[in-house]
N, C-alpha and C positions, 0 to 999 in steps of 0.2 A: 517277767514280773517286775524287774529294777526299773525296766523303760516304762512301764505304768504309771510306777509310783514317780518317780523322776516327773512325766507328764503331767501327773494330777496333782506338784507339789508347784509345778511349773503352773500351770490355771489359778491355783490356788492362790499366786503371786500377784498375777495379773488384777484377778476379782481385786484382792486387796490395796491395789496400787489405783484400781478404777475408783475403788470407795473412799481412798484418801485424796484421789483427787476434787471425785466430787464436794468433798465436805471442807478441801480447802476454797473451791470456788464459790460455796454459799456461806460462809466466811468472809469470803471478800467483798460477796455482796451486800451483808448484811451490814459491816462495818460502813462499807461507802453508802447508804442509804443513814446511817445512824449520824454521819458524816454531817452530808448533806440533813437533814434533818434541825443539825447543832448549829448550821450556819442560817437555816431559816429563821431558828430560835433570838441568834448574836444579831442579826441584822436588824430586829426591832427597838434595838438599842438607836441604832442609825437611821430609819426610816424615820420616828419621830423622837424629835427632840425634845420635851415635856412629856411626864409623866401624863396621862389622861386620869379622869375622874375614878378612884374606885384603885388605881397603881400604885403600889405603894413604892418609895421612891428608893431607885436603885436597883428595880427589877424590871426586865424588860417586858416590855407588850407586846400584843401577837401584832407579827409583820400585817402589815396592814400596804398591801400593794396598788392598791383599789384606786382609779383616776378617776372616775365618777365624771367625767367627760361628759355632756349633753349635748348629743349629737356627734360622739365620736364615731366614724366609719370602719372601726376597729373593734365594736363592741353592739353584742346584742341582749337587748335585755331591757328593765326600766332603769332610769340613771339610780331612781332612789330604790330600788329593789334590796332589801334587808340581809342579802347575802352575794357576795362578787366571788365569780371562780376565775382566778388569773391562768390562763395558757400559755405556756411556752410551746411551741410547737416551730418546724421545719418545713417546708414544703417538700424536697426530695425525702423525709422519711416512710418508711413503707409504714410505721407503725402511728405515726400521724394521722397518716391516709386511714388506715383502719379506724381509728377510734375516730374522725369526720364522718367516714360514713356508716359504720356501725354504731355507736353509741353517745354520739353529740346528739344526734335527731331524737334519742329518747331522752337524753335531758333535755332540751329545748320545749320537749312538748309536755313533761312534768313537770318542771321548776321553772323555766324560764319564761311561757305562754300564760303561767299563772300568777309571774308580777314577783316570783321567792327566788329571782336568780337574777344577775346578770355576768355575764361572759364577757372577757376582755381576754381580745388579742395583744398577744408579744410576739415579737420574732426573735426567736433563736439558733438563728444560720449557724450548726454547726459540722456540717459534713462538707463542702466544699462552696466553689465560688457559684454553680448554679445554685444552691443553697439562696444565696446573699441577693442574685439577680431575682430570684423567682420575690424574694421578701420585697425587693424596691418593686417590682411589678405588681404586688398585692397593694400596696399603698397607691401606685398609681391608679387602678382601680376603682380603688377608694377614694383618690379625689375625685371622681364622676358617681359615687354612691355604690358603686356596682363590688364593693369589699368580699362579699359573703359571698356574693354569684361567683366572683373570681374564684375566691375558696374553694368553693363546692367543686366546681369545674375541674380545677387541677386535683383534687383528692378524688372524683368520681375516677377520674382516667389513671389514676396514679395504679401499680401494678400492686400484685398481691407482697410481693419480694423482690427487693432491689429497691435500688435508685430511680426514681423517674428522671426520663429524660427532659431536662425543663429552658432548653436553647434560646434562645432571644426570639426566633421563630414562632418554636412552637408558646410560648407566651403571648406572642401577636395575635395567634390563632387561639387561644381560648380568651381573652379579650375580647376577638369578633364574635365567639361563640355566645358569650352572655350579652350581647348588645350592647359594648362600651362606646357611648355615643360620639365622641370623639376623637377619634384612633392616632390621627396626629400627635394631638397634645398625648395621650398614652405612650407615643414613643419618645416622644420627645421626655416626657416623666421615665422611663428606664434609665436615663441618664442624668435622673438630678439627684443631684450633690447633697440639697434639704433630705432629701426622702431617705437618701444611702446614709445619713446621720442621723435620721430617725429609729431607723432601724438597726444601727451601730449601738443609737441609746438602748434599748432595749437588750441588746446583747451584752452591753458591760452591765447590765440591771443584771441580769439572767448570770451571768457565770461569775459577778462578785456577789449573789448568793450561793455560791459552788453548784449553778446549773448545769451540768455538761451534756446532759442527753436529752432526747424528746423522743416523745413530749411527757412534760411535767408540769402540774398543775396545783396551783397552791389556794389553797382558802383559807382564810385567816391566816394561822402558821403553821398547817397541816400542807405537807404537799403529799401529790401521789404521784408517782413515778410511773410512767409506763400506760399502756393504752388499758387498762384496768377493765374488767365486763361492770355492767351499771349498779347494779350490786354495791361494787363498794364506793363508785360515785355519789349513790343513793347515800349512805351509812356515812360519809363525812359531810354530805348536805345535810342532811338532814339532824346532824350534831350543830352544825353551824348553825340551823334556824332555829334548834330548841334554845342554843344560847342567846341570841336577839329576843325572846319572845318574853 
């Protein structure tokens, strides 16, 4: 009867020790998302330097990340489209990969096909050095047009969990796959110096707004962390558009 109760006082520790952990890890989530949040807030202090029309002076404006680029190969959408969702995103992440091929294609064909979005790429290499090569490889891509095909390629094949493997190779190899027309110059671009500082830029953009994970996507100076179902990509779109309107 003592070893029972001994046992079940014994569980009874465990459960309790499982529930204080959990509730310290959403805790820590919470705070580092509230975090992160505060610094997309402080950054529109920085991104523009006058007050715009309508701000009263000494409060900051919603971060406004938006390059409105015309004919950037890094972005899909109209230039003047009345709402920009900025991407941070990684090529080896598995949760990247998920939200390219599950739920970019249903924004693309709700908000972006109808002229209320555009999409603009960041790279935010931050898992390791194929991380950094696969991003210079997406730009070289991009200097023959072929950005999004690239994209698509590597996130179609990217694994459900894990790291994709993304070698200087197999990079060659999905290049040839989307018919990058000049394969030469594409190798010879995995090694420039412009392209690896482009994408450098984008990474101190990305983690001196306290970016650290992907992907995360900011609009206005809402960001959403994480490969989110379309749901709530819907629900900040569409706050974003009722305010333009």
């Amino acid at each position: 009867m003592a070893a029972k109760k001994m046992a079940a006082k014994k569980t009874r520790n465990v459960v309790l020790a499982l529930v204080l952990c959990a509730v310290l890890v959403l805790a820590v989530i919470f705070v580092g998302e509230m975090a992160r949040q505060d610094r997309l807030d402080d950054a529109g202090a920085q991104l523009t330097a006058q007050p715009g029309p309508g701000t009263a002076e000494g409060t900051a404006p919603p971060v406004d990340l938006a390059r409105r680029i015309a004919d950037d190969p890094l972005a899909v959408g109209a230039v003047d489209a009345p709402v920009v969702m900025v991407e941070y995103s990684d090529y080896t992440c598995p949760y990247c990969g998920a939200y390219a091929r599950k739920t970019q294609p249903e924004i693309v064909k709700k908000y972006v096909d109808s002229g209320q979005l555009r999409i603009e790429w960041r790279d935010l290499p931050v898992i390791g050095e194929q991380s950094v090569s696969a991003a210079v490889a997406g730009r070289a891509a991009g200097e023959q047009g072929l950005f999004w095909e690239f994209n698509d390629a590597v996130y179609t094949a990217a694994p459900e969990r894990g790291k994709a493997d993304l070698s200087e190779a197999v990079l060659v190899k999905f290049a040839e796959q989307v018919g990058v027309p000049d394969m030469d110059k594409f190798k010879a671009d995995l090694q420039s110096q412009e392209l690896l500082e482009r994408v450098h830029t984008d990474m101190r953009q990305g983690t001196g707004l306290g970016l650290n994970s992907t992907p995360t996507f900011v609009i206005n100076n809402q960001a959403i962390p994480g490969a989110q179902p379309m749901e709530v990509f819907s629900q900040v779109i569409d706050e974003a558009l009722a305010q333009v309107k």
